[in-house]
C-alpha positions as CSV (number, residue, x, y, z in Angstrom):
1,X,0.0,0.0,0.0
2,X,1.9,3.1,-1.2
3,X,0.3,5.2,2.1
4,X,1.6,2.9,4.1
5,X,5.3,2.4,2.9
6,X,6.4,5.5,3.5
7,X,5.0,5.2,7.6
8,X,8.4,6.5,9.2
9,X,7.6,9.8,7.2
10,X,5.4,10.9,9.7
11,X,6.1,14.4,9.5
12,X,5.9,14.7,6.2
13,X,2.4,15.6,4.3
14,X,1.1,14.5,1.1
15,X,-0.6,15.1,-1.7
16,X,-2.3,12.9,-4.3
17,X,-1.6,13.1,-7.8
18,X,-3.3,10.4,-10.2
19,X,0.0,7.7,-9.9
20,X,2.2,8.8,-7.3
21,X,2.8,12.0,-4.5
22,X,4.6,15.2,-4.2
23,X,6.0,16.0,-0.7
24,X,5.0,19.0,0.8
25,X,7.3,21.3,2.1
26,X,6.6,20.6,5.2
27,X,10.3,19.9,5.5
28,X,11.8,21.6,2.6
29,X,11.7,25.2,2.6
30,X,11.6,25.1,6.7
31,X,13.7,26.6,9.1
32,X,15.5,24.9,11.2
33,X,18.6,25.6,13.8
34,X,21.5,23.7,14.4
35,X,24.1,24.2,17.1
36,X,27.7,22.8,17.2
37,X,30.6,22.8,19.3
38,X,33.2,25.6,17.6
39,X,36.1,23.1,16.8
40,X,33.0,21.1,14.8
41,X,31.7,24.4,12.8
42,X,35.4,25.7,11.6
43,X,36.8,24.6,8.8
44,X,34.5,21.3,8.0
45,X,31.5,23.3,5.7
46,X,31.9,24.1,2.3
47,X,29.8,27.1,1.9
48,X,29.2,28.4,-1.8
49,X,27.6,32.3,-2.5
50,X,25.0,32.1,-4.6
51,X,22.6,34.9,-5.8
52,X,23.7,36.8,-2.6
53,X,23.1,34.3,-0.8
54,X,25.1,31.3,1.2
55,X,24.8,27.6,0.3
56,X,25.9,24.4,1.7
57,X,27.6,22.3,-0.6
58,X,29.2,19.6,1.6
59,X,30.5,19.0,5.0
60,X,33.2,17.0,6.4
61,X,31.8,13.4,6.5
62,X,35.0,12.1,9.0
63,X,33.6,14.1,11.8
64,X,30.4,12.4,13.0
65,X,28.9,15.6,15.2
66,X,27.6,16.9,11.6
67,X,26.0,13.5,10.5
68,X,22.6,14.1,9.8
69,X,22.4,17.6,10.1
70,X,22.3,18.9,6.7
71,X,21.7,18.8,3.4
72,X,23.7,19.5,-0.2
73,X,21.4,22.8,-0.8
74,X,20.4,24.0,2.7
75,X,20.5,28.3,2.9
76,X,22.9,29.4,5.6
77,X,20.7,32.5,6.9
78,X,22.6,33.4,10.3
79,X,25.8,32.6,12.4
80,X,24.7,33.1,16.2
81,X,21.8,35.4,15.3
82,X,23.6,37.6,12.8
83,X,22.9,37.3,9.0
84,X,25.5,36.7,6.5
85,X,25.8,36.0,2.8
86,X,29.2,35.5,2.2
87,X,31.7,32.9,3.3
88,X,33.7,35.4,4.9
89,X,31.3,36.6,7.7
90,X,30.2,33.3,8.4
91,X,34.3,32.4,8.9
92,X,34.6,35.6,11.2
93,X,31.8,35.1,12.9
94,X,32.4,31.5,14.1
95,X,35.9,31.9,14.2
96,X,35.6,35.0,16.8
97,X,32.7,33.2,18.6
98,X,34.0,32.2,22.2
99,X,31.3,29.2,22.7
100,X,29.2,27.5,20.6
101,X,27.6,28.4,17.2
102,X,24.0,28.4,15.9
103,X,23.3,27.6,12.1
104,X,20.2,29.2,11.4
105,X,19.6,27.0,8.0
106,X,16.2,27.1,5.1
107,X,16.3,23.3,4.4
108,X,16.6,23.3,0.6
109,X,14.8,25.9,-0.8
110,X,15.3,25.6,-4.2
111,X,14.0,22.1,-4.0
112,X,11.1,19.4,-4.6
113,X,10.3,16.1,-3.9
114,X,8.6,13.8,-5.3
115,X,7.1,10.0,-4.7
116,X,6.1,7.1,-7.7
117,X,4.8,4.0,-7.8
118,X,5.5,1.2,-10.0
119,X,2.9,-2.0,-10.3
120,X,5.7,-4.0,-11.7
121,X,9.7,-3.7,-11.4
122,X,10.4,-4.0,-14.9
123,X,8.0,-0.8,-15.6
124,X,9.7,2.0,-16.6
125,X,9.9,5.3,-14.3
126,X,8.9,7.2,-18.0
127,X,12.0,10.0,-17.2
128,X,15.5,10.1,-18.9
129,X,18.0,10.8,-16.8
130,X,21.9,11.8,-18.1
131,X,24.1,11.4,-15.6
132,X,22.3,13.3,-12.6
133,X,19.9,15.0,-14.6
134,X,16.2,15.0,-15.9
135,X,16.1,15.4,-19.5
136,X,13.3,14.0,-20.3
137,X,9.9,12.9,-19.5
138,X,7.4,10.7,-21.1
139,X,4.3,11.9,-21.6
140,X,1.6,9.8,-19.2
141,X,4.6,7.7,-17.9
142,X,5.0,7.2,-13.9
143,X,7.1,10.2,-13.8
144,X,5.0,12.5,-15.9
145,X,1.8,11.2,-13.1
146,X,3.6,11.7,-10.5
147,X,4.0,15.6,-11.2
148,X,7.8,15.6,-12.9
149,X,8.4,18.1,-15.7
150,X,11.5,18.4,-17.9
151,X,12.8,21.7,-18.1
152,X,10.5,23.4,-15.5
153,X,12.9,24.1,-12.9
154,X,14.1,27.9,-12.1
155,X,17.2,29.5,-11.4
156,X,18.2,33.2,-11.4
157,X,15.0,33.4,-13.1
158,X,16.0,31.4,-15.8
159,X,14.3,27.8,-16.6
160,X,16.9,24.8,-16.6
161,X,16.7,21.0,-15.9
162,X,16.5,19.1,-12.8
163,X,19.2,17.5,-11.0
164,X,18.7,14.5,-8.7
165,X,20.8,15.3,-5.1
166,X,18.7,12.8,-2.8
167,X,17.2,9.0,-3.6
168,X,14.9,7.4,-1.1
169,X,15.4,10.5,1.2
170,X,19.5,9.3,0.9
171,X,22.0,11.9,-0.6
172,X,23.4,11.3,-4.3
173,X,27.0,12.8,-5.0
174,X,26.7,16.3,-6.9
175,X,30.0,15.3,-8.8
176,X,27.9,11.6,-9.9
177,X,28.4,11.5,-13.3
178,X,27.7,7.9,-13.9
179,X,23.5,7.7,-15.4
180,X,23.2,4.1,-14.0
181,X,24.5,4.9,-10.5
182,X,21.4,7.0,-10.2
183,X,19.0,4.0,-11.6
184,X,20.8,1.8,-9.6
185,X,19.7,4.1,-6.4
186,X,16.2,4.4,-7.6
187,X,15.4,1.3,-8.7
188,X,16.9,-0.3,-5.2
189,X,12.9,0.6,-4.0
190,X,11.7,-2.0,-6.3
191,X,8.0,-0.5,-6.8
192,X,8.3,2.6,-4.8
193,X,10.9,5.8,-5.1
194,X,11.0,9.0,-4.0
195,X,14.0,11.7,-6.2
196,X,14.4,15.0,-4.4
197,X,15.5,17.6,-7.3
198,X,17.0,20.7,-7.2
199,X,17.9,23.4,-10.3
200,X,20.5,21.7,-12.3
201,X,22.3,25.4,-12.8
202,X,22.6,26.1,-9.0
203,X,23.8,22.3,-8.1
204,X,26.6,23.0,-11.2
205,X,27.5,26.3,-9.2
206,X,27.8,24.3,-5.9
207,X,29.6,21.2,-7.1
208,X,32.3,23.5,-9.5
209,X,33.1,25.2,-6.1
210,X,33.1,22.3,-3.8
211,X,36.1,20.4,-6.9
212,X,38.4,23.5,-5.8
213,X,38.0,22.8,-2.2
214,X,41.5,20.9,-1.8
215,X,39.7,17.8,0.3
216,X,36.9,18.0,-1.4
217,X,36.8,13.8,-1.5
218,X,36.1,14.2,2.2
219,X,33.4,16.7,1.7
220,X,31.1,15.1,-0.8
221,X,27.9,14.2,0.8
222,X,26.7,10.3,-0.6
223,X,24.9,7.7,0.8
């Protein structure tokens, strides 16, 4: 029963389209705060600016105090109550903190989520995917039902693809650029899946920044 396989979801809300669901944003788009221990803030984000404002991008996934805690595409609003846009401010401000620091964070934003519902393991989703991408969609395919559209994502008010950063609620590599990898992760649900997307433009900004971070292996968010 698809209303019953997602049960651990409790906080999440859904809503019906004719073959599968989209996920509120109950959880994407909220607000959320996170506090750390100083020596755990410095040095182990990767933040990216973007459209004046400040992104995460990864996180340093040796130091188990951050597991869970975010997500590639989360909106850094505030350091310790005080706003900030650029990686600089955020750096002062934690570095000249004397205690702990508060992560105000906008759980992905620029995202949506999205459930299907297969009958049969061998039918197709009805989407084309290239490397981490949605390119295409089949018209009245599971995809297509479900609510996914090619080409209707925004960025910098400009339309662009999708790009797939979480399967099954787990996080998919921004630098993936192998196509069955993802179908691989998505398929793993046999009958049901659930592909959170995000612009393909911004994730292209965030993962060309995180490659120039020198340990940027260590910083790559994947299940």
């Amino acid at each position: 029963n698809l209303n019953t396989k997602f049960e651990e979801m409790e906080d999440i809300d859904f809503k019906e389209t004719s073959y599968g669901y989209r996920i509120k944003k109950t959880e994407i788009g909220s607000t959320l705060s996170v506090y750390l221990q100083k020596r755990h803030a410095i040095d182990n984000f990767h933040l990216v600016e973007v459209t004046s404002s400040l992104w995460v991008a990864g996180w340093n996934q040796k130091e188990p105090a951050l597991t869970d805690k975010f997500h590639v595409g989360d909106q850094l609003l505030s350091v310790n109550g005080q706003p900030v846009t650029t990686v600089a401010e955020a750096s002062t401000i934690m570095t000249m903190t004397p205690g702990g620091v508060e992560l105000l964070l906008k759980r992905m934003p620029l995202a949506a989520e999205y459930r299907m519902h297969r009958d049969r393991e061998a039918e197709s989703w009805g989407m084309q995917i290239r490397q981490n991408r949605v390119v295409d969609v089949i018209h009245g395919g599971i995809a297509w039902k479900a609510g996914i559209q090619p080409f209707s994502a925004e960025f910098a008010e400009k339309c662009c693809s999708w790009a797939i950063t979480q399967v099954n609620r787990n996080p998919v590599s921004i630098l993936c650029k192998s196509t069955d990898v993802i179908l691989n992760k998505i398929d793993s649900g046999k009958t049901d899946a659930s592909i959170t997307l995000q612009p393909s433009e911004f994730v292209m900004k965030l993962s060309n920044s995180l490659l120039d971070h020198p340990h940027y292996e260590d910083f790559v968010a994947r299940s």
